[in-house]
C-alpha positions in Angstrom: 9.3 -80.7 -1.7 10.5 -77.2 -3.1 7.4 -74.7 -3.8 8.2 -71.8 -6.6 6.7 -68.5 -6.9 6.4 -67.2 -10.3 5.4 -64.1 -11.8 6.0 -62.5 -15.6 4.4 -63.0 -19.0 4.1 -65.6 -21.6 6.2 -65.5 -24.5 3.9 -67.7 -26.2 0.6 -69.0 -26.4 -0.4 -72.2 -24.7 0.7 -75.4 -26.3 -1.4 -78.1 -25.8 -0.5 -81.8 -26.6 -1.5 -85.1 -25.8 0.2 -88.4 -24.3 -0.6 -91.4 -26.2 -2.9 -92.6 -23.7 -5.1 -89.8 -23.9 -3.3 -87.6 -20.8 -3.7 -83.4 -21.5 -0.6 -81.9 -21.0 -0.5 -78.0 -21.3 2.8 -76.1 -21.7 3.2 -72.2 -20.9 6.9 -70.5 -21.5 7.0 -67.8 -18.5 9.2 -64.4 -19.4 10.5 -63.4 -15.7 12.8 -60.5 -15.4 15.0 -59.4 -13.0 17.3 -57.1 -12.0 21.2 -58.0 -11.2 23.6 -55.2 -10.6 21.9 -52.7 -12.4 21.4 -54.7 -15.8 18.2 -55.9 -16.4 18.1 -60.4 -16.8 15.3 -62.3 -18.6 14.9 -66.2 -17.1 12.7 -68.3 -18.9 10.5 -71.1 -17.5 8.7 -73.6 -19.1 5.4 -74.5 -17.2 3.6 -78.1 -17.4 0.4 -78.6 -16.5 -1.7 -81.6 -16.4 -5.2 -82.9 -17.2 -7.8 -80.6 -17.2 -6.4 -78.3 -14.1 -6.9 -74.8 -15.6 -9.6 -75.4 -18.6 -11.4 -72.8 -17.4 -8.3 -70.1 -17.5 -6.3 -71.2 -21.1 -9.1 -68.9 -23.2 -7.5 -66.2 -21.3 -3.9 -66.8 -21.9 -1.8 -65.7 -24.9 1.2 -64.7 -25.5 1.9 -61.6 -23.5 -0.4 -62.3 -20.8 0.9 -61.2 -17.1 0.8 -64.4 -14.9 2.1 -65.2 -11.7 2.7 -69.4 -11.3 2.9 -71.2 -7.9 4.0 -74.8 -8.4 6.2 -77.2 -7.3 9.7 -77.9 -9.4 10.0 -81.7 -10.2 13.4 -83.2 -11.9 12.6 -84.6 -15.3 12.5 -88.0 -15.1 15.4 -89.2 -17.3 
């Protein structure tokens, strides 16, 4: 299992969908920045969370919100 510390700011507000049987999903897009050989380097991650985990934090979070993620990266499942 691989566990990932992140830390940066949303480039956008929470999206929040549905699976057609009824399943929350929750998608953040995470602005982290870095510094490589004196140029500064912008990755961007896209979060997924699931069900009802964070309710209590998404009135909180908009775009441009500091945020520091720790998850676990998964492969898509193709």
């Amino acid at each position: 299992m691989n566990h990932l510390m992140l830390a940066g700011h949303l480039g956008t507000d929470p999206e929040v969908r549905y699976t057609s049987d009824g399943k929350k999903i929750t998608t953040l897009r995470l602005a982290v920045n870095t510094r490589r050989s004196g140029k500064d380097d912008t990755m961007w991650w896209r979060l997924t969370i699931w069900d009802e985990q964070f309710d209590r934090m998404m009135p909180y979070l908009k775009k441009g919100s500091a945020l520091i993620a720790f998850g676990e990266i998964k492969r898509p499942e193709i």
